[in-house]
Structure formats: C-alpha cells, structure tokens
N, C-alpha and C positions, 0 to 999 in steps of 0.2 A: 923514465927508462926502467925500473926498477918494478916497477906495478907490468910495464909490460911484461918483463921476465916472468916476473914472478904469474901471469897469465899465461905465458907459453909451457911454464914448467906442471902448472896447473891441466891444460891444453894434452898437454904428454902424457901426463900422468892417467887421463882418462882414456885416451887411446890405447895406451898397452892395459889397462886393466880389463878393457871392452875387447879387445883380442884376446887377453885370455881366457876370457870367462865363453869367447864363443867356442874356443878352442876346448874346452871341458865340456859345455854344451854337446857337442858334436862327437866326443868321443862316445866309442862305446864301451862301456865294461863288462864286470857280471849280472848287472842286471839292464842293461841295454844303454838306456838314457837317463836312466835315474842311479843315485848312489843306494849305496846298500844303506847307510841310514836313514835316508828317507826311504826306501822301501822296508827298514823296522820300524818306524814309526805307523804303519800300516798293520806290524803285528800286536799292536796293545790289546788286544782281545788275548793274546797269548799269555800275558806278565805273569800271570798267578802260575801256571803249568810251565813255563820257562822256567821256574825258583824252585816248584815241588813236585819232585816224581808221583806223587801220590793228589797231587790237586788233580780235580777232571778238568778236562779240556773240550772246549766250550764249540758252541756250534761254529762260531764266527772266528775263532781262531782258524778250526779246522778249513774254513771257507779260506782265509787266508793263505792258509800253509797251502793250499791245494793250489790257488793261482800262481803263487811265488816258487812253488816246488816242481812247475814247467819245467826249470830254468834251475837242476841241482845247483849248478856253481852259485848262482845269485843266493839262493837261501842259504847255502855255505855262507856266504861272504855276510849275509844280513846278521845271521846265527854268533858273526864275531865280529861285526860291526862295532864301532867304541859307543853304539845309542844303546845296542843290546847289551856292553859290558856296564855303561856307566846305569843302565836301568837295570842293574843288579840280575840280569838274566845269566845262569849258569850251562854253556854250551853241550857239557855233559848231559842235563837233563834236555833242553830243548832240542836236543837233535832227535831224543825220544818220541816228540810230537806228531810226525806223517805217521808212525806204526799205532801212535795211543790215536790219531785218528781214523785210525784200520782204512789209510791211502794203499790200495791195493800196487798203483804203479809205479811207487814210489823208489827210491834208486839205493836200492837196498844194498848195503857194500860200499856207498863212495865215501871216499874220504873225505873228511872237511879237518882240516888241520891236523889237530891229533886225536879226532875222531871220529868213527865211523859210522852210516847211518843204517840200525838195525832194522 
C-alpha cells in the first residue's frame, strides 16, 4: 500500500512538472521561445567588449548583435540577463555594442533599464 502511494505521489509529481515546463515552452517573451539567457549564451563572441569600452568588437559578436537586435526588447532583456551579470558583462558598456558595430538600424534611444542605447 505504501509503495503504491508513494508511486502515485511519484506519478503526480511528473505530471505537474511536465505541464509546467510545456507551459513555459509555449509562452512567449522578449525573445520569443527562448529565454534571454540562453539567447546570452549566443553572445560569447561579445564577453571581451561587454567588460571594455575600449576592447574591439569582433566580427561574430557584431553578427550576433545584428540578429538578436531584431528584437530591441530581447537584447534588452539578454544585456541584463543573470548569464550576462554573472559573466561579469557590464550593461553600461554592452549596450555600446550595435553603435561600436556601426548597426546602422539600430534602435537608437530605447530604453533598457536604466539605460539607453546610443
């Protein structure tokens, strides 16, 4: 009796985990279907020019920033993602990166937190 419980409890516990995760799956946020740290983990061509106003920035960064900078809100959201705080990237400097990649359509003025993308 005991073994069975503990089977049903076991039973439940996969059902609500597997509902929620479809439930996250299917939402969408700022960067559609995926979260903003896994779409920073896409910017590691950036890490060096994220840290140093004065590092170049590289061709494959620029490549990066250009598909993810579609989508202002999403590279907002990636720019202060906890992958990009805890990977020691300073949002001050990387917001610098669409202009240090002379992105011509870049959304010049929006906001991302407390600041702005030059």
């Amino acid at each position: 009796m005991a073994s069975t419980m503990k089977f049903m409890c076991l039973v439940g516990l996969v059902v609500l985990v597997s509902i929620l995760g479809l439930q996250n799956v299917d939402a969408a946020g700022e960067c559609g279907k995926s979260s903003p740290d896994n779409e920073a983990m896409k910017m590691i061509p950036c890490a060096e020019a994220a840290q140093d106003e004065n590092a170049p920035v590289s061709a494959a960064c620029c490549t990066q920033v250009r598909q993810i900078g579609h989508n202002p809100s999403c590279l907002c959201a990636v720019m202060l993602s906890n992958t990009a705080k805890s990977s020691g990237i300073k949002p001050e400097i990387a917001i610098t990166i669409p202009k240090r990649c002379n992105i011509a359509n870049r959304p010049i003025g929006y906001k991302c937190g407390a600041y702005t993308l030059p």
